[in-house]
C-alpha positions as CSV (number, residue, x, y, z in Angstrom):
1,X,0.0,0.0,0.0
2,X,1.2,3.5,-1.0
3,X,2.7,6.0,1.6
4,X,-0.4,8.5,3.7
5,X,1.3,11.7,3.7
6,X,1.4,13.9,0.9
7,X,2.0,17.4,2.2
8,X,5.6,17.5,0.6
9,X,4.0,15.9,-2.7
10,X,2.0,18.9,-4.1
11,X,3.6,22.2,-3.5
12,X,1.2,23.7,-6.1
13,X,-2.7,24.1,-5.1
14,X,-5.1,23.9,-8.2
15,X,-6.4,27.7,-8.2
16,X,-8.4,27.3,-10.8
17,X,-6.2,29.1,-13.4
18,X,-3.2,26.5,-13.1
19,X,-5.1,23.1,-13.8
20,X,-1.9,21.9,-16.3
21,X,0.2,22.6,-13.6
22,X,-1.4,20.9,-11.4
23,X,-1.7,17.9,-13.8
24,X,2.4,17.6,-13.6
25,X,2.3,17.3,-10.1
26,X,-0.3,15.5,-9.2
27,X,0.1,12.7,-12.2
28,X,3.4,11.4,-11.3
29,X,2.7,10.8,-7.7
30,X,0.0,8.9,-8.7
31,X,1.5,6.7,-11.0
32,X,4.6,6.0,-8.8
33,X,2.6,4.8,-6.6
34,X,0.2,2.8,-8.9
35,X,-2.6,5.0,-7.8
36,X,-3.3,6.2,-11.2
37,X,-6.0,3.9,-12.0
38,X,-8.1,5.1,-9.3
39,X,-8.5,8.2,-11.6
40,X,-8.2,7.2,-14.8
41,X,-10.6,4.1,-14.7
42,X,-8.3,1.8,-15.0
43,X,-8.3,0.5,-11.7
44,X,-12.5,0.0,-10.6
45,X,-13.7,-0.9,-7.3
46,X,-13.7,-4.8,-6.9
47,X,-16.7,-6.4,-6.0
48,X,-17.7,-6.4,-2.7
49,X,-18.0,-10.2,-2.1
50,X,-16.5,-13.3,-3.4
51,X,-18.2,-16.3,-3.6
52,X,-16.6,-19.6,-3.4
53,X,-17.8,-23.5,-2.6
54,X,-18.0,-22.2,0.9
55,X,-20.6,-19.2,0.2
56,X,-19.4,-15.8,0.1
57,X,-17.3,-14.0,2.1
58,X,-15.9,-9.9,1.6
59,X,-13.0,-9.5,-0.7
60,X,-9.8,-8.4,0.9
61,X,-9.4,-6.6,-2.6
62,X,-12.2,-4.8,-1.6
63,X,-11.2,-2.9,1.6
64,X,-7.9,-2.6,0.1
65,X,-9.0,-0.4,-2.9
66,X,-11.5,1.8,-0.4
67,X,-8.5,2.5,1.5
68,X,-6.3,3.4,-1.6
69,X,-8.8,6.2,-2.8
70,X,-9.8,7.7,0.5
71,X,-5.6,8.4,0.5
72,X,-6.3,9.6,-3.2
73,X,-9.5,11.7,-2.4
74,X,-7.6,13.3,0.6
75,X,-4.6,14.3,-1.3
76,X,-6.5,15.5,-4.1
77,X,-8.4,17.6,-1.7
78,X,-5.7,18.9,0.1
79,X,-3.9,20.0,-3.2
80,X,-6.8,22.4,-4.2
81,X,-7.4,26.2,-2.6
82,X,-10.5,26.7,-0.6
83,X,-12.6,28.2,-3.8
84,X,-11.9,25.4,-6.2
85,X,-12.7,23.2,-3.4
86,X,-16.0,24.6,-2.2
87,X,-16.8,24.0,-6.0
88,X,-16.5,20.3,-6.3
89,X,-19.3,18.2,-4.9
90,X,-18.5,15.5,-2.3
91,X,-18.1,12.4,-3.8
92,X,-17.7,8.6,-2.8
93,X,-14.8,8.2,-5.1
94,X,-11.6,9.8,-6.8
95,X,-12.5,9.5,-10.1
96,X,-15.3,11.4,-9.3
97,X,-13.2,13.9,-7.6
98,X,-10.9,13.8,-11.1
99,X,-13.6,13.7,-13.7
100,X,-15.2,17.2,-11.8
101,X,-12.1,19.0,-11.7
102,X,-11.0,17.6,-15.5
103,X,-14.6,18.9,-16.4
104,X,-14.0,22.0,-14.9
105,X,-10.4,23.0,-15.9
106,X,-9.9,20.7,-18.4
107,X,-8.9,21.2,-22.5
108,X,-12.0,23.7,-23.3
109,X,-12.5,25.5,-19.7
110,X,-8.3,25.9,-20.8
111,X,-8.9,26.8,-24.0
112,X,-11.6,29.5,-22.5
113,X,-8.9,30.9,-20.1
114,X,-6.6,30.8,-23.0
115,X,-8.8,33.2,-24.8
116,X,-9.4,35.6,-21.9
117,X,-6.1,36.1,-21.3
118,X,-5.3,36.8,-24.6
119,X,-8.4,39.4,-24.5
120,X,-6.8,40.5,-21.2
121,X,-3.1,40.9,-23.1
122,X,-4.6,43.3,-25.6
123,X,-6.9,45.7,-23.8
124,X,-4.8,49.0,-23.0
125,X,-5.1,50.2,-20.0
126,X,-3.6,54.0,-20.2
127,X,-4.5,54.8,-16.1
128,X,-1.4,52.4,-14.8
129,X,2.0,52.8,-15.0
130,X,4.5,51.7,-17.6
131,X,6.5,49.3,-14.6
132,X,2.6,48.2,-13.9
133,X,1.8,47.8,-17.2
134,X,5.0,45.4,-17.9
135,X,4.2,43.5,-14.6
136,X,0.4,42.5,-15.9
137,X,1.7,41.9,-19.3
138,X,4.7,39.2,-18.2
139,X,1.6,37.8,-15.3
140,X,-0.3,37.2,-18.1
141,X,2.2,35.5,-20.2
142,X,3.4,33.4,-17.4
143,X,0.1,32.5,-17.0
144,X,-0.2,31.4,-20.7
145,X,2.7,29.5,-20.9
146,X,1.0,27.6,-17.8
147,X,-1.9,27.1,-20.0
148,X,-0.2,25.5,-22.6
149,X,-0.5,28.2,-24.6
150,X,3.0,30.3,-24.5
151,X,3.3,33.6,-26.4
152,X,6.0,34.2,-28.3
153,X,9.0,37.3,-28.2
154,X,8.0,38.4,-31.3
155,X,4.3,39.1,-30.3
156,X,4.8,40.0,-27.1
157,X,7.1,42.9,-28.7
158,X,4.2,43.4,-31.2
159,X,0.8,44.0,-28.5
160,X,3.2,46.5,-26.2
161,X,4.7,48.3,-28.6
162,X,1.3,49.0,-29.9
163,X,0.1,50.2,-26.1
164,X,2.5,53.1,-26.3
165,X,2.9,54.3,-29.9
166,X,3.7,57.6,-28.4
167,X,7.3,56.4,-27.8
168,X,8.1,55.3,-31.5
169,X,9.6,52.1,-30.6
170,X,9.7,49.6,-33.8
171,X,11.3,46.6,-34.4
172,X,13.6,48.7,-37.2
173,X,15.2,50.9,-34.2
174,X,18.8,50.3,-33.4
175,X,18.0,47.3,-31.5
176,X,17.7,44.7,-34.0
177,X,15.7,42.3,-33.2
178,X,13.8,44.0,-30.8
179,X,13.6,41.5,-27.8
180,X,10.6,41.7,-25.7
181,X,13.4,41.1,-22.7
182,X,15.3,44.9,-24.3
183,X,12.0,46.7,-25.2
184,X,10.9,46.5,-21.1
185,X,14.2,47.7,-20.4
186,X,13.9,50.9,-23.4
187,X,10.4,51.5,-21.6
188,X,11.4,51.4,-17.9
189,X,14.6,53.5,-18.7
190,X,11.9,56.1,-20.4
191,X,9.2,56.1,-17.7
192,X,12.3,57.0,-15.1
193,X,13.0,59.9,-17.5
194,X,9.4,60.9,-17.6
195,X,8.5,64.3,-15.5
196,X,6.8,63.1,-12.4
C-alpha cells in the first residue's frame, strides 16, 4: 500500500487558473505509486463479495481499494485552494473527484482561459504605470505558458509596442531584433525619464 502523507508531494494548489500545472504534479505521484487507476478508470472498485464453494465471504481486494482512494480523495483535496474546493461536490470516489475538476479545468475550460487572457493581453489600460503595465503583461504571459499556450517574443514585442505608440519604438530601431526582454528595459529606462 502506497505511503499516507502527501504534504511534501504537491507544493502547487489547483487555483483554478493553473489546472496543467497541477496535472504535472499531481500525475506522477499517482503513478509512482500505482494509484493512477483510481483516476483514470483503469483501476475500478472490486466487488464487494467473493463467492466460493463455501458461500461468500468480503474481498480483501475490496477494503484494500476503499483504503487506496480515500488516501487519493484526501490528497486531491488537500492540493486544491479553498474556492476550487468549495466548487467540487463531495463524492464517494476519486474518479469522481478527477472527472469534476477535469470537467472543470480541463482542455475547453483551458482553451476559454486561453482566450481571456489573450483578450486580457490586448486591452490597453492607459491609467497604470509603464513598470505596472510590464508587470500584468509578463503575469499574463506566465500564465499562458502555464496554460499550454505560451506567447511568443516576437508578439509579445508586437501587443506592447502597440500600447505606447507615443514612444516610436519599432522593431527597425537600433536594437535589432527588438527583444521583448530589451524593449521592457527601453520602456522602464523612459518612464524613469518621464517628469513626475
Amino acid at each position: 500500500m502506497a505511503s499516507t502523507t502527501s504534504t511534501s508531494f504537491f507544493l502547487i494548489k489547483l487555483d483554478g487558473t493553473n489546472y496543467p500545472l497541477w496535472l504535472a504534479q499531481v500525475i506522477p505521484v499517482l503513478k509512482s505509486r500505482n494509484l493512477m487507476g483510481h483516476v483514470d478508470g483503469t483501476k475500478p472498485c472490486p466487488a464487494y463479495l467473493l463467492t466460493d464453494g463455501k458461500g461468500k465471504t468480503v474481498n480483501p481486494a475490496f477494503d484494500a481499494w476503499i483504503k487506496e482512494d480515500r488516501m487519493i480523495q484526501s490528497w486531491i483535496n488537500g492540493s486544491l485552494t479553498a474556492a476550487v474546493s468549495s466548487m467540487v461536490v463531495p463524492s464517494a470516489c476519486s474518479r469522481s473527484i478527477w472527472l469534476s475538476l477535469e470537467k472543470r479545468y480541463g482542455s475547453q475550460s483551458q482553451n476559454d482561459r486561453v482566450l481571456q487572457l489573450c483578450g486580457e493581453l490586448l486591452h490597453k489600460r492607459s491609467d497604470i504605470s509603464i513598470s505596472a503595465y510590464l508587470n500584468r503583461t509578463n503575469s499574463i504571459a506566465d500564465k499562458l505558458r502555464v496554460a499550454g499556450s505560451p506567447i511568443s517574443d516576437h508578439d509579445l514585442v508586437t501587443v506592447v509596442t502597440s500600447n505606447f505608440p507615443q514612444y516610436k519604438i519599432t522593431a527597425n530601431s537600433t536594437w535589432n531584433p527588438l527583444t521583448y526582454k530589451v524593449l521592457q528595459n527601453i520602456l522602464l529606462t523612459l518612464e524613469k525619464e518621464l517628469p513626475k
